[in-house]
N, C-alpha and C positions, 0 to 999 in steps of 0.2 A: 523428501528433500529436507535436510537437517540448515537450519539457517542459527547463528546465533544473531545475537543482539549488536553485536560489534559489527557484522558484514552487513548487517541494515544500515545500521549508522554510515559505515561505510558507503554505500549506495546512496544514504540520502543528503551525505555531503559532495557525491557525483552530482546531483538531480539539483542540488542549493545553487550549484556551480553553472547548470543549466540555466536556467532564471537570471543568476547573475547575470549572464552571457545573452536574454533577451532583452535583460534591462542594458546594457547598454548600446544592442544593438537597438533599441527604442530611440535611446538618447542620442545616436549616432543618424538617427533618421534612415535607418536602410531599407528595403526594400519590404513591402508588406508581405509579400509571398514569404519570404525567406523569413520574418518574424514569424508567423504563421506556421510555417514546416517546423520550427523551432519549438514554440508551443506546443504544438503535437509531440514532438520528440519527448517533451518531460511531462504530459500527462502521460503520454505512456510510459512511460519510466516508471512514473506513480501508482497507475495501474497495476504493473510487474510488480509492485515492489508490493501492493495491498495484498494481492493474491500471493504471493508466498508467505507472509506473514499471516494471511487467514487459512491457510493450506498448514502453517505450522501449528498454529494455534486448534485446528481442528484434530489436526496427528497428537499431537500433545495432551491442549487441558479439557478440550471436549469428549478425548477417550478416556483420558483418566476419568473423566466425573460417571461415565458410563460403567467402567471397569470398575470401580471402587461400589457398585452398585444402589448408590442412591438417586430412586429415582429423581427427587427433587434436585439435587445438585444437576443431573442430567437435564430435566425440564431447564432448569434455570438457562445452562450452557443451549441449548437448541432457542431460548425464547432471547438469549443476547446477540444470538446469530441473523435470526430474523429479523430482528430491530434493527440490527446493524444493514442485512443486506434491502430493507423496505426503506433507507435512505438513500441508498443509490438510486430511486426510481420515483 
């Protein structure tokens, strides 16, 4: 899945738009279920949007730094992966 930089952006001014729309459904005082389903809706969004950009970034500058065969560049790319995925938990 070939993503550029633009259709992210794109997406994460869908997802800005999202939050908009719970902020004022906050300020609007509606209904906690439905802020809630809301919230959910744009972390998952956020979600989507992490995993194709770490799916890029893997197809991308993780195989290059393998391909171009150094191993330290390669080490490097697998120990920023790690760090990155040992914050989600």
């Amino acid at each position: 899945m070939k993503t550029t930089h633009t259709e992210s952006l794109n997406r994460l001014a869908r997802i800005a738009g999202q939050v908009n729309g719970i902020k004022r459904m906050i300020e609007e005082e509606k209904y906690c279920i439905d802020i809630i389903t809301q919230i959910q809706a744009a972390r998952s969004a956020l979600r989507s949007m992490e995993l194709q950009i770490l799916q890029k970034h893997m197809h991308h500058c993780v195989s290059n730094a393998f391909e171009a065969g150094s191993k330290a560049d390669a080490n490097e790319k697998m120990e920023e992966l790690l760090k990155v995925m040992k914050k989600q938990y």
